[in-house]
N, C-alpha and C positions, 0 to 999 in steps of 0.2 A: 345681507351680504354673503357671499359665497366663500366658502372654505378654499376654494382655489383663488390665488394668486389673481388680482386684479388686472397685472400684468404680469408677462412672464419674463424673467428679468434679464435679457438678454435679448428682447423682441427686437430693438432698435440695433442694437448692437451685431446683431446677425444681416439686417438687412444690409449695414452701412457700404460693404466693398461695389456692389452693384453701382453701377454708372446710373447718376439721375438721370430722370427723366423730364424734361422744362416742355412744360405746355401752356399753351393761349391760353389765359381768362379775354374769351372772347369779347364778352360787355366789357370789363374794362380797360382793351384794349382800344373799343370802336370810342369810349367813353374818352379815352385820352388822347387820340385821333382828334378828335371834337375839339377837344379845349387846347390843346399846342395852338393851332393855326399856324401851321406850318412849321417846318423845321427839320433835322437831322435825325428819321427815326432808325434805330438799327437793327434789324430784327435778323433770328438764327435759325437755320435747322440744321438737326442732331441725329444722324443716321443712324438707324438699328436700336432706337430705345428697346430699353427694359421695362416691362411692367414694374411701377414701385407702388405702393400704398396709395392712394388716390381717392378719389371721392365717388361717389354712386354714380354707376353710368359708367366709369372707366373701368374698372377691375379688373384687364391686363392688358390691353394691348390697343393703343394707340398707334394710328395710322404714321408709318414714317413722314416727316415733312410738316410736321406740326410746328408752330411759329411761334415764339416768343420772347417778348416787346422787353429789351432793356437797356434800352439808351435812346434818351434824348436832347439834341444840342438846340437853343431858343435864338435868336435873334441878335441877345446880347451875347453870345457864346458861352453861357450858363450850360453845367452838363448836368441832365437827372439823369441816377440810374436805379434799375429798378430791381430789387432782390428780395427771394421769399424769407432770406434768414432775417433773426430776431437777432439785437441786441440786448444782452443782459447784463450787462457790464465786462463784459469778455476785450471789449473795444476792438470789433469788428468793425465797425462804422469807418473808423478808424484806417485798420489796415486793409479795408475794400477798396477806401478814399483813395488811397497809395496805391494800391497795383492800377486803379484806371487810371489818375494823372499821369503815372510813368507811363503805361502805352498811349494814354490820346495825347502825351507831350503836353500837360496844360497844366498851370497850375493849383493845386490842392484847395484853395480857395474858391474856387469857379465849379467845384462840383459837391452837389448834393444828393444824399438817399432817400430813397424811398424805401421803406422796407414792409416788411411781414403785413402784406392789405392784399387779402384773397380777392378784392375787387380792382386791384390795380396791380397787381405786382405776380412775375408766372409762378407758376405750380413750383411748390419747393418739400420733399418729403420735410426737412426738421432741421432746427440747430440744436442737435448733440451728438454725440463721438467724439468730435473735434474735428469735423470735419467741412469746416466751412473753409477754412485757407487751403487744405488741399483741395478742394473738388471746388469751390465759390469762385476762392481769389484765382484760379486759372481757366475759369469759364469765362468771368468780369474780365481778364485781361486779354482775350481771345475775341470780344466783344469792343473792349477800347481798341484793342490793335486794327481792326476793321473797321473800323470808323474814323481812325485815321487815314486808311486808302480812301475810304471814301471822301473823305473832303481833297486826298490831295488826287485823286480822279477828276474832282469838280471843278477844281482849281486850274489844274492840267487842261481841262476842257475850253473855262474861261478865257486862256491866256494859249489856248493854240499851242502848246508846249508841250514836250515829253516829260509824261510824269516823272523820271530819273532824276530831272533837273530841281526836283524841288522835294523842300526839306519841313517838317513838321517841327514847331519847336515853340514850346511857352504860349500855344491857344493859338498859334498863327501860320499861315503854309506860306513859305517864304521862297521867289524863286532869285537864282545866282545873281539876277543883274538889278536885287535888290526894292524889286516889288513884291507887296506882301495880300494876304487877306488876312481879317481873323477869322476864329470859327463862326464866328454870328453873323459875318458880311458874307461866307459863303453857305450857311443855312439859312438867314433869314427871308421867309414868304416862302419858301420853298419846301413840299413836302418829298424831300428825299429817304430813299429806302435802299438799303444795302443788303444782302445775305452774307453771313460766317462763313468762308466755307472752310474747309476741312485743317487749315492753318494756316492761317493770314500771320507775316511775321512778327514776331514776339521779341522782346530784349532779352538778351543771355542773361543770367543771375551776378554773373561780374561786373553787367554792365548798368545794373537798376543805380537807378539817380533817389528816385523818392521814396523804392524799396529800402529798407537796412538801416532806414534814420530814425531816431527819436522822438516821431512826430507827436507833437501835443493831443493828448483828446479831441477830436471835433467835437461840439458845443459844449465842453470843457465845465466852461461857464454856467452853462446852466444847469448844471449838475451841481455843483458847489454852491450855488447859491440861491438852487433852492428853485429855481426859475423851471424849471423841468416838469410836468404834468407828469406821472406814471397813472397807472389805471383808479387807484384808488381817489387819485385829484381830478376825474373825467364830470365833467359836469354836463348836463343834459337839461334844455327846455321841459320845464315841469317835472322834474324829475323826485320818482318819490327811492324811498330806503326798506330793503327788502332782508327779513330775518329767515332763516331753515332748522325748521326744528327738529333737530338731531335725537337720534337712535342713545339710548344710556349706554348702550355696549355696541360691541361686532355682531351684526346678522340678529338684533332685537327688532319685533314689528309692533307698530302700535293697535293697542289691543281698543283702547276707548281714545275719545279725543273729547275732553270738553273748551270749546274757546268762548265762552261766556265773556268771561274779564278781557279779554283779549277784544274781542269785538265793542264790545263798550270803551275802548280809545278813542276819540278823536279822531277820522280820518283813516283806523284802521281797517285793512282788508285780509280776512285770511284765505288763504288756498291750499284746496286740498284734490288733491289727483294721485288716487291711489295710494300707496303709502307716503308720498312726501307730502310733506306739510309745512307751509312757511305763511309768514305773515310782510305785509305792507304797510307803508306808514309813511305819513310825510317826510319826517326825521328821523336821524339816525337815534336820539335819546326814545323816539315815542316807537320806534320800530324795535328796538331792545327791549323796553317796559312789555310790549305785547305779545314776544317772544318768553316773558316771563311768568309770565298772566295764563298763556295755554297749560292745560292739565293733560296728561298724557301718561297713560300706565300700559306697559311695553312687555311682551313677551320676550323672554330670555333667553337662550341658547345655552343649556348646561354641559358642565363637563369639558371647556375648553382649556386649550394649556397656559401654563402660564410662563414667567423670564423664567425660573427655575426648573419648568417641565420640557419647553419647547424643544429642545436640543433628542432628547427621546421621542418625541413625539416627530420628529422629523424624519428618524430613520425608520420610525414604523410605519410613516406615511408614503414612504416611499413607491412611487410606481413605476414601476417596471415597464421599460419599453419606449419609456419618453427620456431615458439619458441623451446628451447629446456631449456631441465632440471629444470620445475618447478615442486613445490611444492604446495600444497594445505591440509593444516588437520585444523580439528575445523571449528570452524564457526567464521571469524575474524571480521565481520560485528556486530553481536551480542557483542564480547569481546570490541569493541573498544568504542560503545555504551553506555557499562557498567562503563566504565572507568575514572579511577582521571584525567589523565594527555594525551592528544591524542596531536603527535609533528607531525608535517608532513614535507618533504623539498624535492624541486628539485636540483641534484648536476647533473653538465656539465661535462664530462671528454673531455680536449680536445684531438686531435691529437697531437702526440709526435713523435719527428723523436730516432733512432736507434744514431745516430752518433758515427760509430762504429771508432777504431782507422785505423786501415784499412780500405778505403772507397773498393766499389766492385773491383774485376781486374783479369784478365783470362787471358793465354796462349795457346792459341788451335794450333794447328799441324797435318797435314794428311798427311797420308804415306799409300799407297797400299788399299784406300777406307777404311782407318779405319783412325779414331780421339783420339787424343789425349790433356785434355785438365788439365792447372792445374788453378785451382781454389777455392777462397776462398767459402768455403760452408759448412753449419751443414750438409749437406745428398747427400753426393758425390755418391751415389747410387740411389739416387732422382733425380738428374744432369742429371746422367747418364742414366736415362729412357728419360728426356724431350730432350737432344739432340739426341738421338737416334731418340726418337719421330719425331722431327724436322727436321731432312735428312732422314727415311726413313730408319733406319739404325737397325738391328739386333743389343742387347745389347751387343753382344762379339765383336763390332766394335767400342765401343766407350770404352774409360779409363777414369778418372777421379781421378785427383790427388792432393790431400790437405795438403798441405805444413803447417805446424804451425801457425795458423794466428792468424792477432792484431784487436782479436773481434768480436762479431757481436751480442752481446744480443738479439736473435731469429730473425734478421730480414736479416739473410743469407739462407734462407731454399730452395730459389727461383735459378734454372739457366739462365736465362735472361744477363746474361754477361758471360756465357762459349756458348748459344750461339750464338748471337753478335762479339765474337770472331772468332768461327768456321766459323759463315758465311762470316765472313771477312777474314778469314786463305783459306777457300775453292777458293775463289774470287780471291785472289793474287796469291796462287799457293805456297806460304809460310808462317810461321809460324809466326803469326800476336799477339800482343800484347793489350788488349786493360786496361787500368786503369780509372776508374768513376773520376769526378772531384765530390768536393763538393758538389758544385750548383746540379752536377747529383744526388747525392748518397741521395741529399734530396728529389729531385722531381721525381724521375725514381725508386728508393727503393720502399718500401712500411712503413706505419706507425704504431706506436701504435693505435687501433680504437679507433677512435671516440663515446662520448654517451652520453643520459640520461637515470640518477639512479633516479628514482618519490621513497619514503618511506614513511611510513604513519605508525605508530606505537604507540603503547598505555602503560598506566602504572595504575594498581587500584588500590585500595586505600589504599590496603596493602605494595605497592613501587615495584610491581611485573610485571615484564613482561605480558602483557595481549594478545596483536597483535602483528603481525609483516608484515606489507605486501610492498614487494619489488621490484617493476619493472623497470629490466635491459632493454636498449633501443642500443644494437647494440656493446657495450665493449664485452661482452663475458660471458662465462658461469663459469669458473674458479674463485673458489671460492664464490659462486654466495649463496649458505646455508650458513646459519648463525651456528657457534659452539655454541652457547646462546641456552639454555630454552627455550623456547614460546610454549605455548600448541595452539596455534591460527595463523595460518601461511596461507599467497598466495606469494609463491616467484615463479619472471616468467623470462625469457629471452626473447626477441623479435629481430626479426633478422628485419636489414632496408638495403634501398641502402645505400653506398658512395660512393660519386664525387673522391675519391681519394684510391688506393690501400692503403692494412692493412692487417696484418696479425699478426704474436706471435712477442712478446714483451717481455722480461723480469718478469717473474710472471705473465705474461698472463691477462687476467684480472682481475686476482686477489689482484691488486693493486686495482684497481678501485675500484672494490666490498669490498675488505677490509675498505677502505681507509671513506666509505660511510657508510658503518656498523656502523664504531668506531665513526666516527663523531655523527652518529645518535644516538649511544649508550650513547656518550657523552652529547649531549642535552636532551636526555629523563633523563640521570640520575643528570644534574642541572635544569629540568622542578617537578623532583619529591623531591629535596634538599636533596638527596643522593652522597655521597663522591665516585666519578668515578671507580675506584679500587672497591669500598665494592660493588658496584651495580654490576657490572661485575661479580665479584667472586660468588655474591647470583642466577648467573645466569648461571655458569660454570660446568660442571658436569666431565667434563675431568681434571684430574690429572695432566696430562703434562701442560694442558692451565695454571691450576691454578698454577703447582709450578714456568713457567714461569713470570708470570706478578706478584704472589708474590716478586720473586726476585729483578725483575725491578723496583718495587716498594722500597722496602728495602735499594738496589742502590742508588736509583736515592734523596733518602730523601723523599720522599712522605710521606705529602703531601705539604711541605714546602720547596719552593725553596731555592738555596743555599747563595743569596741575597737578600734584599727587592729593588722591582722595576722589580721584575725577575716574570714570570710565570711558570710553572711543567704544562704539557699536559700528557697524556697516551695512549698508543694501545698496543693492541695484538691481534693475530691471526693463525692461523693454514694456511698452504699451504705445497703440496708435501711431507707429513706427519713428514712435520718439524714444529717446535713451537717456536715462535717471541714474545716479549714484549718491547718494546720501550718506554723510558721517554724523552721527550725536556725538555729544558728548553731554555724559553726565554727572552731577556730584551727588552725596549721598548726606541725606536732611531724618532727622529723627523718624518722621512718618514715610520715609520710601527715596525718591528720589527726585531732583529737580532737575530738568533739561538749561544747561547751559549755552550753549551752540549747537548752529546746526549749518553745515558745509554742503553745498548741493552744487552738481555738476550736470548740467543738461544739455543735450542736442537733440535740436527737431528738425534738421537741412537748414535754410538757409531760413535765415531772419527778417522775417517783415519789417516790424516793429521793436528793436528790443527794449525798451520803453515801457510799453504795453505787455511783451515776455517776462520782463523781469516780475511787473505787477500782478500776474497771472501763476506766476511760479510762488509768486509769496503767498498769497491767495491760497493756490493749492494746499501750500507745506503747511498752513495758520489753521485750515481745515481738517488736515491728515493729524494735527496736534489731538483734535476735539476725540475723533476716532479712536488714537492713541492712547489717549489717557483718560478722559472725561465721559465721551457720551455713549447711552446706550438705553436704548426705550426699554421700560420697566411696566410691567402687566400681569391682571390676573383677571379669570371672567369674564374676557372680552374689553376689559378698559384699562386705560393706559394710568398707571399710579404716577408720573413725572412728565406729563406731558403739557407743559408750562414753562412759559420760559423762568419761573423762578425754583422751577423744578428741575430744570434738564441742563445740565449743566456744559456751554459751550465755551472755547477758547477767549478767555479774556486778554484784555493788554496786557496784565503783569504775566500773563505763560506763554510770550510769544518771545523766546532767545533772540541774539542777534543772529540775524541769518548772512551767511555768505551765500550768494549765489554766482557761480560761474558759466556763463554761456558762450558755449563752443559754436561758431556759425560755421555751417558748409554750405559754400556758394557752389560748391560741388552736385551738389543734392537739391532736391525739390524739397518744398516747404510742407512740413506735418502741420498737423493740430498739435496746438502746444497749451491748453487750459487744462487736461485733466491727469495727465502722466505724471506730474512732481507728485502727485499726492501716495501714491502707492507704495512708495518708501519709505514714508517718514516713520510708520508704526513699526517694519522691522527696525529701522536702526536704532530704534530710542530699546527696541525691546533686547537687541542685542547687545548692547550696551550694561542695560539692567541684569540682563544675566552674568554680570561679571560681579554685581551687592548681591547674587544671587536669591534675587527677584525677576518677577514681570509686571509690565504694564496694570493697574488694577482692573482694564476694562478689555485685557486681551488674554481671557483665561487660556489656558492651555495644560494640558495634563501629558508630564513623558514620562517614558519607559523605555528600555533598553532591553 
């Protein structure tokens, strides 16, 4: 394994603002052509794409006028539609369901998804940013809305009439003098095709019916009761269970191999292809025995850092020339010079694991030199180029298929277990299984990065922001500007090695950069004996910023906790052009301190689902707690000392406070991603809080100076 960064933590995140790019999966589109037999297909072109990430053969530039397949209406007037994003429990499914019944007018019941199947469903770079309601839900609804002309085109034609006269509503095109079709009487036997074009009409945001409601989960049910297949429940004809026999450290290579014991299993097979090494077995007990049974004595990699060294070894690793997205205006040397109040501090972000509910786990299968594999992944189209990559394999030979999964807060992006599985499906000759254990999913995954945030920031003598200067050391670039005031600014990114893969995380680094702002903002505004809120707000120039953290404040009782003994902390911040304000409140227990409530105020435009927002916001904050106060990967050597779950310690039920959440809807506004922004506050406020027992968080070190 390489001392650089597996990914670079902000690869996704940089690409996100670019307009997809939706392309044919031509087989299976002709493939689904074939089996409708007839019916309402809708298909799009998208003028002027951008080259996005794509697969072998494409890498930049796609002929405008490329087509793809995402809606279709059957017989019965059933609607499939067909979309590359994944569900992870985000409940997209969900609020996709709702933006196409309100443009095709039909009800929620009557339509189903198809999702993340590189063999049926178009080109989709990924589900993460939060970027599927902004860029998904107004492609889908640009798609339903056109597929209403078209039936009421059809309709119009049938019945000799001008389309004016007739109206779409509840699955049926209905004309004044009270005859009607539904959608399946004017699809059915008929293979109709419609083009998108540049804006077929849409409903206002004040006018959505099925947008803005509380809709239940689609298949709800079979979530809760268990009914639901994820990857690890994929069962396959003859299917055997396939073990990988991992490295004892980062970057060790196997020096001897003996599988003696390993091969005298029953039924075992081991494979070996270069350094990787895994075994096969009918079962999962007799594929663990024979994973245990290989001997393997492994070359080391000395001298690497460890939780206590990393933080130096990051500024020394530093290379020059690969920073990205700073800033520099004014002369901050001069303002800081000038100044009443100059704070400076180092903050640590450590490594954080993913601990998704679902650890990794593939099904791969090969049939006539083509693969088939299903697994848990944000970019089954991304999958789909590296195993391709990886045998040598034209992309119309591998499929990729993503069954519902339990999670991955950005650190599914990677295929590294579809394939592990392939090479072990190709090896045996059948369809091989492989599922991560813990202990893997923490060492072989990849982490939240690792960093140091240096700040150094001023205040004159008027109680005014003077400097501001900020150097990220390896977190990321997300959310890396400050939403504050400052006419005197050097904000800088640095990119360094790590001893350990990393890549997106939950809010990206925008946790971190947040998280270091607010704290910062916090001690400059009790180094100038200014009340946290009023110094903030004198500092805010955005509407949205201020009418959130007004609220929170309002909330939350500010500035007066709701007990004596209690402390009131505050954060806010922008990410994904959502808008967060968070208040703690905390008491104080012999060993430090315990989180009592937590008050949070969000807007992300206008509200799909709030239902699914509010559940996504709790989520967030239950997560941003773990961060907070508990977790943080611990290592020396190249191996992880707590990397177990009875080692690493995550948010339980007894540390989750009563949460208030309030959600501001603007139907004014267009719809953000709203899964990953509540999380970025929670560690300042809990930390701003604590610095009133004059402590911090135990897992958010930081070191000030004045």
């Amino acid at each position: 394994m390489s001392d650089r960064p597996a990914l670079e933590p902000e690869r996704y995140e940089l690409n996100e603002p670019q307009p997809y790019r939706f392309e044919l999966e031509r087989r299976g589109f002709l493939q689904a052509l074939a089996a409708m037999g007839g019916g309402l297909l809708v298909v799009a072109t998208l003028p002027d794409p951008l080259a996005q990430e794509s697969g072998q053969g494409r890498g930049g530039g796609a002929v405008p006028g490329d087509l793809a397949s995402w809606l279709h209406i059957d017989g019965t007037g059933h609607v499939t539609v067909y979309t590359g994003k994944v569900e992870i429990g985000q409940n997209i499914r969900t609020s996709l369901t709702q933006t196409v019944a309100d443009e095709l007018r039909t009800p929620l019941a009557s339509i189903s998804l198809v999702m993340a199947d590189t063999a049926l469903t178009p080109f989709d770079q990924g589900t993460f940013g939060s970027r599927t309601t902004p860029t998904m839900a107004p492609q889908l609804a640009k798609v339903a809305a056109a597929a209403r002309q078209i039936l009421i085109d059809q309709a119009a034609a049938r019945w000799q009439t001008d389309r004016s006269t007739l109206d779409a509503k509840n699955g049926r095109i209905a004309a004044r003098d009270g005859r009607s079709f539904s959608y399946g009487e004017i699809a059915n036997g008929q293979a109709l095709t419609g083009l998108i074009d540049a804006g077929p009409a849409q409903m206002a945001r004040d006018q959505w019916v099925e947008r803005g409601k509380p809709v239940h989960k689609v298949d709800g049910r079979a979530f809760v009761t268990g009914a639901h297949a994820y990857t690890p429940d994929i069962v396959r004809p003859n299917m055997l269970f396939g073990r990988v026999i991992r490295p004892v450290a980062v970057a060790a290579t196997p020096r001897t191999v003996d599988d003696t014991k390993a091969k005298a299993i029953a039924g075992v097979t081991v494979v070996r292809d270069g350094n990787f090494i895994g075994v096969v077995a009918p079962h999962e007990r007799a594929a663990k025995a024979a994973a245990a049974a290989m001997i393997v004595e492994w070359d080391r990699v000395a001298g690497q850092p460890s939780s206590d060294t990393i933080y130096d070894h990051l500024k020394k690793t530093m290379r020059t020339g690969e920073g990205g997205n700073g800033r520099v205006t004014g002369d901050v040397a001069r303002a800081r010079a000038g100044a009443a109040h100059v704070v400076e501090a180092s903050y640590h972000i450590p490594y954080i694991a993913h601990v998704p509910l679902e650890p990794r786990s593939a099904v791969a299968e090969w049939a006539d030199g083509k693969v088939t594999v299903w697994c848990g992944t944000q970019r089954p189209f991304g999958v789909r180029s590296e195993v391709a990559q990886a045998f040598h394999l034209s992309e119309d030979q591998v499929r990729v298929i993503v069954p519902d999964m339990g999670s991955a807060y950005g650190g599914k992006h990677t295929g590294e277990h579809a394939i592990e599985a392939a090479r072990l499906a190709k090896a045996a000759g059948r369809a091989v299984k492989i599922v991560y254990t813990r202990a893997e999913e923490f060492m072989w995954g990849y982490l939240r990065p690792v960093g140091v945030i240096d700040v150094r920031a001023s205040v004159d003598a008027q109680g005014r922001l003077s400097s501001w200067e900020f150097h990220n050391y390896n977190s990321g670039t997300a959310g890396l500007q400050t939403p504050y005031v400052v006419p005197n600014q050097h904000v800088q990114f640095y990119a360094t090695d790590s001893p350990f893969r990393q890549g997106s995380y939950r809010g990206l680094a925008a946790t971190a950069n947040n998280y270091v702002r607010e704290m910062h903002m916090d001690a400059l505004a009790r180094a100038a004996g200014v009340d946290a809120v009023a110094f903030r707000l004198a500092h805010i120039d955005d509407d949205r910023l201020r009418a959130v953290l007004t609220k929170a404040a309002e909330k939350s009782g500010w500035p007066k906790p709701s007990a004596p003994g209690r402390a009131l902390g505050i954060a806010c911040g922008v990410e994904k052009g959502s808008y967060i304000a968070t208040a703690a409140e905390l008491s104080k227990i012999p060993d430090g301190f315990r989180v009592e409530r937590l008050t949070v105020v969000y807007e992300c435009g206008a509200i799909v689902n709030p239902d699914g927002l509010r559940n996504q916001t709790e989520g967030a904050i239950a997560q941003g707690l773990g961060g907070a106060l508990f977790e943080a990967i611990e290592f020396a050597d190249g191996q992880l000392s707590n990397g177990t779950m009875a080692e690493y310690r995550v948010p339980r039920f007894k540390d989750v406070p009563p949460i208030e959440i309030v959600l501001l809807d603007r139907r004014d506004l267009p719809s953000a991603g709203a899964g990953e922004t509540p999380i970025i506050c929670v560690a300042p406020a809990i930390g701003s809080a604590a610095r009133t027992f004059g402590t911090v968080a135990p897992k958010l070190p930081v070191t000030l100076g004045s």
